[in-house]
MIDOSE-1310 file (N, C-alpha, C; in nm, 2 decimals, decimal comma, always signed):
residues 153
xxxx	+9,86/+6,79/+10,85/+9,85/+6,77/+10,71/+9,99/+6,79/+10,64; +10,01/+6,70/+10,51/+10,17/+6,72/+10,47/+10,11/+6,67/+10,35; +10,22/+6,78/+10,28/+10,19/+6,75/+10,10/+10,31/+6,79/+10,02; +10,30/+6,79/+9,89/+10,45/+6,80/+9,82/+10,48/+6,97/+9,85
xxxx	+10,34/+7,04/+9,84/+10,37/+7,20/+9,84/+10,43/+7,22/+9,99; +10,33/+7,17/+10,08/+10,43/+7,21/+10,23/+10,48/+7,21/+10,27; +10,54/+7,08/+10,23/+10,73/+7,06/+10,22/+10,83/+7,15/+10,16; +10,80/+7,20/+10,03/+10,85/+7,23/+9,94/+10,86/+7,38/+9,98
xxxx	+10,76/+7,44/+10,05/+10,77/+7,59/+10,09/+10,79/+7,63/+10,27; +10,81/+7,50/+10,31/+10,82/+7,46/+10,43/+10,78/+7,53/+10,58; +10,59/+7,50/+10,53/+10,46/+7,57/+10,60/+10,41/+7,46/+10,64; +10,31/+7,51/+10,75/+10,22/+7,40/+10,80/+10,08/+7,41/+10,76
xxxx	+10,06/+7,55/+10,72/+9,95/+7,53/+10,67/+9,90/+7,59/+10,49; +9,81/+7,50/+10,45/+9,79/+7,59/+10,25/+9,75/+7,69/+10,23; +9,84/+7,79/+10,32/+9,75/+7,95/+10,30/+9,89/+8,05/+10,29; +9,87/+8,08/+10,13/+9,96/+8,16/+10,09/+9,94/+8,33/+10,06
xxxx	+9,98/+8,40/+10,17/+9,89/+8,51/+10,15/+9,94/+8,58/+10,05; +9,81/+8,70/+9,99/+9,83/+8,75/+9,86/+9,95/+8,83/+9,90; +10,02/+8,90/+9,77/+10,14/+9,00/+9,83/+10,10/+9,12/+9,75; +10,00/+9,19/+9,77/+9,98/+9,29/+9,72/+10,04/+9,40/+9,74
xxxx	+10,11/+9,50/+9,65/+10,17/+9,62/+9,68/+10,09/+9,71/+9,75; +10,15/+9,78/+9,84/+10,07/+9,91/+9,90/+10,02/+9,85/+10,03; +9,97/+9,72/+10,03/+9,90/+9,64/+10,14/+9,94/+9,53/+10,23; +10,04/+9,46/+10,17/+10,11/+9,33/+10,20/+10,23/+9,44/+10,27
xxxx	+10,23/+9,38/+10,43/+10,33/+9,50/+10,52/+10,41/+9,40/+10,55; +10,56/+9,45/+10,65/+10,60/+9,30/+10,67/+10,58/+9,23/+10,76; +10,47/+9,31/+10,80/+10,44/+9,30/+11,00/+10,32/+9,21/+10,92; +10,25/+9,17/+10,83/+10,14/+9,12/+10,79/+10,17/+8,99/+10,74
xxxx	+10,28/+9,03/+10,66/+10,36/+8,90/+10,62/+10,42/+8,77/+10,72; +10,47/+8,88/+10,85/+10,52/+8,82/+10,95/+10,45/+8,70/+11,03; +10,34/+8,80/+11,08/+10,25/+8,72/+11,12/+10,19/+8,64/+11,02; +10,12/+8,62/+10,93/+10,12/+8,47/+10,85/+10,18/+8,37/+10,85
xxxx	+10,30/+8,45/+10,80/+10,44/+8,31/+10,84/+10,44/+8,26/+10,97; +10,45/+8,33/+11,03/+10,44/+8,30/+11,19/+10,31/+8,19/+11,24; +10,23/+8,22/+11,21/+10,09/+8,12/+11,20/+10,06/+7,99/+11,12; +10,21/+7,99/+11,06/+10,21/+7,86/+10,96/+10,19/+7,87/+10,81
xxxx	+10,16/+7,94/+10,78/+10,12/+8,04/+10,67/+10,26/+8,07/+10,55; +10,21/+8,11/+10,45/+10,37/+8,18/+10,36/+10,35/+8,29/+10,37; +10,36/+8,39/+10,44/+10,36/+8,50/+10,43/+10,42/+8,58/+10,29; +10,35/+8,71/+10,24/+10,43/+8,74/+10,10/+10,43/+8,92/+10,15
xxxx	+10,52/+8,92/+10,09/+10,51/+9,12/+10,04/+10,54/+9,14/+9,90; +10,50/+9,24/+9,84/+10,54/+9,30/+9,76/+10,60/+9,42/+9,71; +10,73/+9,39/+9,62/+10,81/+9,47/+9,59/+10,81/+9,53/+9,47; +10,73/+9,49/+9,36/+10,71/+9,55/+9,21/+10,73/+9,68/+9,22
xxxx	+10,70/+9,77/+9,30/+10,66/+9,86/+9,31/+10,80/+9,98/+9,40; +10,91/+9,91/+9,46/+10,97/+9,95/+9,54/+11,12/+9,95/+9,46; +11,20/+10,03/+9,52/+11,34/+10,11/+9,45/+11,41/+9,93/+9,57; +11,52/+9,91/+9,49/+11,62/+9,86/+9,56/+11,60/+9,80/+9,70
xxxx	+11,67/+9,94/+9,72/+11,68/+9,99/+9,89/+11,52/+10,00/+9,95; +11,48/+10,01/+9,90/+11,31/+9,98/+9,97/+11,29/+9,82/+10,02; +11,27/+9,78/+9,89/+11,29/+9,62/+9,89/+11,37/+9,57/+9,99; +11,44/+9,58/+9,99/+11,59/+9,51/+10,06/+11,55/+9,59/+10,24
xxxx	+11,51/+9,70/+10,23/+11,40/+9,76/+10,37/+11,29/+9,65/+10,43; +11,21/+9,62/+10,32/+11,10/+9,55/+10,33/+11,15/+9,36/+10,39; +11,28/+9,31/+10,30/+11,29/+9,19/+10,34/+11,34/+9,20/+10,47; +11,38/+9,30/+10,51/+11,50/+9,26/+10,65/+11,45/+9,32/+10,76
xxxx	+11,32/+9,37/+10,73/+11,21/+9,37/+10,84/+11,14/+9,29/+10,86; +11,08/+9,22/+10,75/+11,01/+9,08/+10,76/+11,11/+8,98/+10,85; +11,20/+9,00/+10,78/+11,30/+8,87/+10,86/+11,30/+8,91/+11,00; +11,29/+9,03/+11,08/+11,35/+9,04/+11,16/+11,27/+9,03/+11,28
xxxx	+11,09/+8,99/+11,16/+10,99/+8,97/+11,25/+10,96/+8,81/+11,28; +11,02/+8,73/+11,17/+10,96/+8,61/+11,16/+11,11/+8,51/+11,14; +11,12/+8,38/+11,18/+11,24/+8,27/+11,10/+11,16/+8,22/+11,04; +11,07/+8,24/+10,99/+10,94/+8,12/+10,90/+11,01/+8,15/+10,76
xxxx	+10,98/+8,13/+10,66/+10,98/+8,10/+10,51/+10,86/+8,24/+10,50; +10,90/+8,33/+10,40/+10,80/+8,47/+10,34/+10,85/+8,46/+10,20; +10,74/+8,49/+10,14/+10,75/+8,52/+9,97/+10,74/+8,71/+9,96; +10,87/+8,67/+9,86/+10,88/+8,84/+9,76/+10,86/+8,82/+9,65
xxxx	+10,72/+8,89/+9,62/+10,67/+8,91/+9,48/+10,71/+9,01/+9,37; +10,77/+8,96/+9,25/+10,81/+9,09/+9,16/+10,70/+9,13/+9,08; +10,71/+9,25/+8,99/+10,66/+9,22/+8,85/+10,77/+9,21/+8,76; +10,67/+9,12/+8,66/+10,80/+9,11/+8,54/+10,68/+9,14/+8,43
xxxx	+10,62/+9,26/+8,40/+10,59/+9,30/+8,34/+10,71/+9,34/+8,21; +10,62/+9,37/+8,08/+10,71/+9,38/+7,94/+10,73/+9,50/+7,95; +10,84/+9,54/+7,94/+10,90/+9,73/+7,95/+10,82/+9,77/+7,84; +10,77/+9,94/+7,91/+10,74/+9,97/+7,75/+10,81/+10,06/+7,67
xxxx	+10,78/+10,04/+7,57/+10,83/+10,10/+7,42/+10,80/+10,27/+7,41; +10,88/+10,35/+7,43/+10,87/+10,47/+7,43/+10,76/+10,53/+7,27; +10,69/+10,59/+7,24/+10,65/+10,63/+7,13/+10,55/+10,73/+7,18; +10,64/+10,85/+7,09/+10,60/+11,02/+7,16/+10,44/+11,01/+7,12
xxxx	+10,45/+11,01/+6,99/+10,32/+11,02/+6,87/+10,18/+10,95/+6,92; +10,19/+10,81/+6,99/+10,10/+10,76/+7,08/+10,09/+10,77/+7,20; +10,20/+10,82/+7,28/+10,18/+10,93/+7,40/+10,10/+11,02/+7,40; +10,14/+11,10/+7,32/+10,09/+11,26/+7,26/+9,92/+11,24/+7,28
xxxx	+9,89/+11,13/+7,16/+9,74/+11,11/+7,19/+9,64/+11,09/+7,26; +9,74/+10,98/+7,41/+9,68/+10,93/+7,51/+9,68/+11,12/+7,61; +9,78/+11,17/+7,59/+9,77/+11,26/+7,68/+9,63/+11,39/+7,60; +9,65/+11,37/+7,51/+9,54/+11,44/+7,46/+9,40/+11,42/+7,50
xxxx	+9,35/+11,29/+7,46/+9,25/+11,20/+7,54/+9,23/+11,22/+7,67; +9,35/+11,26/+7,79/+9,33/+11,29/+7,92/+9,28/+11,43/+7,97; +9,36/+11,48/+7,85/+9,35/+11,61/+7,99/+9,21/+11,66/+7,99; +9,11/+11,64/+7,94/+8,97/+11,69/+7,98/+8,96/+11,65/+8,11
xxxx	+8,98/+11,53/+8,15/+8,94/+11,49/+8,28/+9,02/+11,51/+8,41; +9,16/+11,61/+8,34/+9,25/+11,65/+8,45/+9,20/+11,82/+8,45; +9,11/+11,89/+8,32/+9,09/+12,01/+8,33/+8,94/+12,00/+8,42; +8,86/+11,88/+8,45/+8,74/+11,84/+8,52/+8,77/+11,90/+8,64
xxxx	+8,92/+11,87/+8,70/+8,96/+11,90/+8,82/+8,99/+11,95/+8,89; +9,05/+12,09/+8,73/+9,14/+12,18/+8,75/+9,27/+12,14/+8,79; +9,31/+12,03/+8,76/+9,51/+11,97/+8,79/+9,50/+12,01/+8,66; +9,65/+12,01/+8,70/+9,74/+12,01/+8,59/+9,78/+11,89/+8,51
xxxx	+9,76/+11,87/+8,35/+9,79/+11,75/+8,29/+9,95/+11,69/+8,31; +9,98/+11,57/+8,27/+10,12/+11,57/+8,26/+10,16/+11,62/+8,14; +10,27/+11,62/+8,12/+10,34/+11,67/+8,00/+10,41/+11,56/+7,90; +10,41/+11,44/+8,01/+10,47/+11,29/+7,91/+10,48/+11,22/+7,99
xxxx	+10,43/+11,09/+7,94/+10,41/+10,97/+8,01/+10,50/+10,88/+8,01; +10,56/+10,84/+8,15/+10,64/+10,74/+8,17/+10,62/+10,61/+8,23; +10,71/+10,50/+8,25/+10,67/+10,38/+8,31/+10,70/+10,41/+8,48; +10,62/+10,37/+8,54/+10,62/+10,37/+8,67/+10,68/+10,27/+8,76
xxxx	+10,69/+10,15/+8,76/+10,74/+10,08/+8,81/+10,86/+9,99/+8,71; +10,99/+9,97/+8,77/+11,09/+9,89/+8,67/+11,03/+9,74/+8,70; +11,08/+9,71/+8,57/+11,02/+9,53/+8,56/+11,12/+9,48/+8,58; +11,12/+9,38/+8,66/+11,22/+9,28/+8,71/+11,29/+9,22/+8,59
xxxx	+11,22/+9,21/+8,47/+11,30/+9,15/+8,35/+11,40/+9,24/+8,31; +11,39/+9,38/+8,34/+11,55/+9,48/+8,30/+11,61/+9,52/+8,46; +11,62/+9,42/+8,52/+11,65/+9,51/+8,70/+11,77/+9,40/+8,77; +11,90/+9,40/+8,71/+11,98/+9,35/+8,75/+12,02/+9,42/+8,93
xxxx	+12,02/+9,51/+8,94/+12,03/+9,54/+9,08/+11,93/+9,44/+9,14; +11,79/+9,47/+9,15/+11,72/+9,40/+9,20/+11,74/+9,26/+9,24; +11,76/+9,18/+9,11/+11,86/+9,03/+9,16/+11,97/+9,01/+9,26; +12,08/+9,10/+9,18/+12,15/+9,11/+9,27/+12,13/+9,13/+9,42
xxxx	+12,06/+9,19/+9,48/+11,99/+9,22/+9,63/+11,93/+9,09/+9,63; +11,84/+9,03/+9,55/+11,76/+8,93/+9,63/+11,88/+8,80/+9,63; +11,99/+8,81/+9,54/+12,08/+8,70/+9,56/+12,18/+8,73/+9,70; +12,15/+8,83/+9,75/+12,23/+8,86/+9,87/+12,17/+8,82/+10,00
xxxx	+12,01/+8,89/+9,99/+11,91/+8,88/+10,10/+11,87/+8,71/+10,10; +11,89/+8,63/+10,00/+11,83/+8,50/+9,99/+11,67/+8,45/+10,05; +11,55/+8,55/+9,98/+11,42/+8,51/+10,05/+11,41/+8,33/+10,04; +11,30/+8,33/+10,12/+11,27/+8,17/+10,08/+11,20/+8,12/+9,94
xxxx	+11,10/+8,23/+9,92/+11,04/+8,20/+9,81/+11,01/+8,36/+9,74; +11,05/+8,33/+9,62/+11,00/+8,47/+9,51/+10,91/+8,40/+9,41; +10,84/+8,49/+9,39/+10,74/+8,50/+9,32/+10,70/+8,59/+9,19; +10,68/+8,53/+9,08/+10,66/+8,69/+8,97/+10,50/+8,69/+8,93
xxxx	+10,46/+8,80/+8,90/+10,35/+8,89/+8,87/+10,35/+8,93/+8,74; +10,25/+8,91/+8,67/+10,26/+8,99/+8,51/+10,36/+8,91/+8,41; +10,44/+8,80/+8,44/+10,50/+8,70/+8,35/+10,65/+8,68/+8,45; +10,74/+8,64/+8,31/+10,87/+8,57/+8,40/+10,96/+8,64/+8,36
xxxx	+11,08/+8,65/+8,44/+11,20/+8,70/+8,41/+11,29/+8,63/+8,32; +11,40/+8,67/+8,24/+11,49/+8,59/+8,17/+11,55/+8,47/+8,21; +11,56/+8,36/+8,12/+11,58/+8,25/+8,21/+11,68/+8,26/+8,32; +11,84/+8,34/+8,28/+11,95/+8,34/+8,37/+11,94/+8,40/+8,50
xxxx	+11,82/+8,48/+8,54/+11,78/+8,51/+8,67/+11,68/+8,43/+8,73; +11,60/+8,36/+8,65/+11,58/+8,23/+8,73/+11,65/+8,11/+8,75; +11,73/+8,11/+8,68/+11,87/+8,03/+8,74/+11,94/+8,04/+8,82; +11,97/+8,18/+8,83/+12,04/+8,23/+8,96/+11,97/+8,19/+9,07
xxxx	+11,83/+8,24/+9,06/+11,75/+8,26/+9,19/+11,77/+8,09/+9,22; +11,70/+8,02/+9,14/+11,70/+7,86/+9,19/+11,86/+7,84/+9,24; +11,97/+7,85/+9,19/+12,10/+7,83/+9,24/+12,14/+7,88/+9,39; +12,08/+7,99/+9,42/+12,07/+8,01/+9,56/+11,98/+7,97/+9,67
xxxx	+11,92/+7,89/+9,57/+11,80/+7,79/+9,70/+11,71/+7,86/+9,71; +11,66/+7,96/+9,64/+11,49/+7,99/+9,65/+11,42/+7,91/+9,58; +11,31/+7,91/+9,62/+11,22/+7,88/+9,58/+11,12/+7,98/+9,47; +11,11/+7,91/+9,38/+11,00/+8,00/+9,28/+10,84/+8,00/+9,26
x	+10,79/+8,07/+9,25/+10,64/+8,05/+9,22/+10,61/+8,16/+9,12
């Protein structure tokens, strides 16, 4: 079977596995790719040096074509006054527990839309295909990315 996508991501077969964080390994990824498949992992969730761990084990399982998924989730907007409330609202169900509440709420994972390191690495490592989660990055990093021959989704 041959189509504009199979070409384009250059698989044999239309099975693009999910790249879910926590779950998508690169030994999982590997073998997909391996099978014809687009194998994916996900990085939203991973520092730099993680990431850049994650691609160069995949690579080093597979020559096939693997997708790295970001998030490009909207950063959020610090505001104590609506923190304050959400943490208020919580802690009954952390005192259910007996934990300890937090004391202030932060963002957990960086969005690819403020994470110039992160580009930078994937403009080094050159995956086959990246992928974003939760919206798009600024256009000049999807410039970049396409200028070094990834592929986008």
């Amino acid at each position: 079977m041959s189509n504009p996508l199979l070409s384009l991501l250059n698989i044999e077969l239309p099975i693009i596995q999910s790249p879910m964080v926590g779950v998508s390994t690169p030994r999982l990824a590997a073998a997909v790719s391996n099978a014809g498949g687009l194998g994916s992992i996900g990085i939203g969730a991973s520092s730099v040096e993680q990431a850049r761990d994650m691609l160069r084990a995949t690579a080093a399982l597979t020559d096939k074509p693997f997708n790295v998924n970001l998030f490009c989730h909207r950063p959020a907007v610090h505001d104590p006054v609506r923190e304050s409330q959400w943490l208020d609202v919580l802690a009954p169900f952390f005192s259910e527990f007996d934990a300890p509440p937090p004391t202030a709420l932060r963002e957990i994972y960086t969005s690819f839309v403020e994470d110039p390191d992160m580009l930078h690495m994937l403009l080094e490592e050159k995956p086959a295909v990246v992928s974003f989660h939760f919206g798009l990055p600024p256009q000049p990093a999807i410039d970049a990315l396409k200028d070094a021959g990834i592929v986008l989704l």
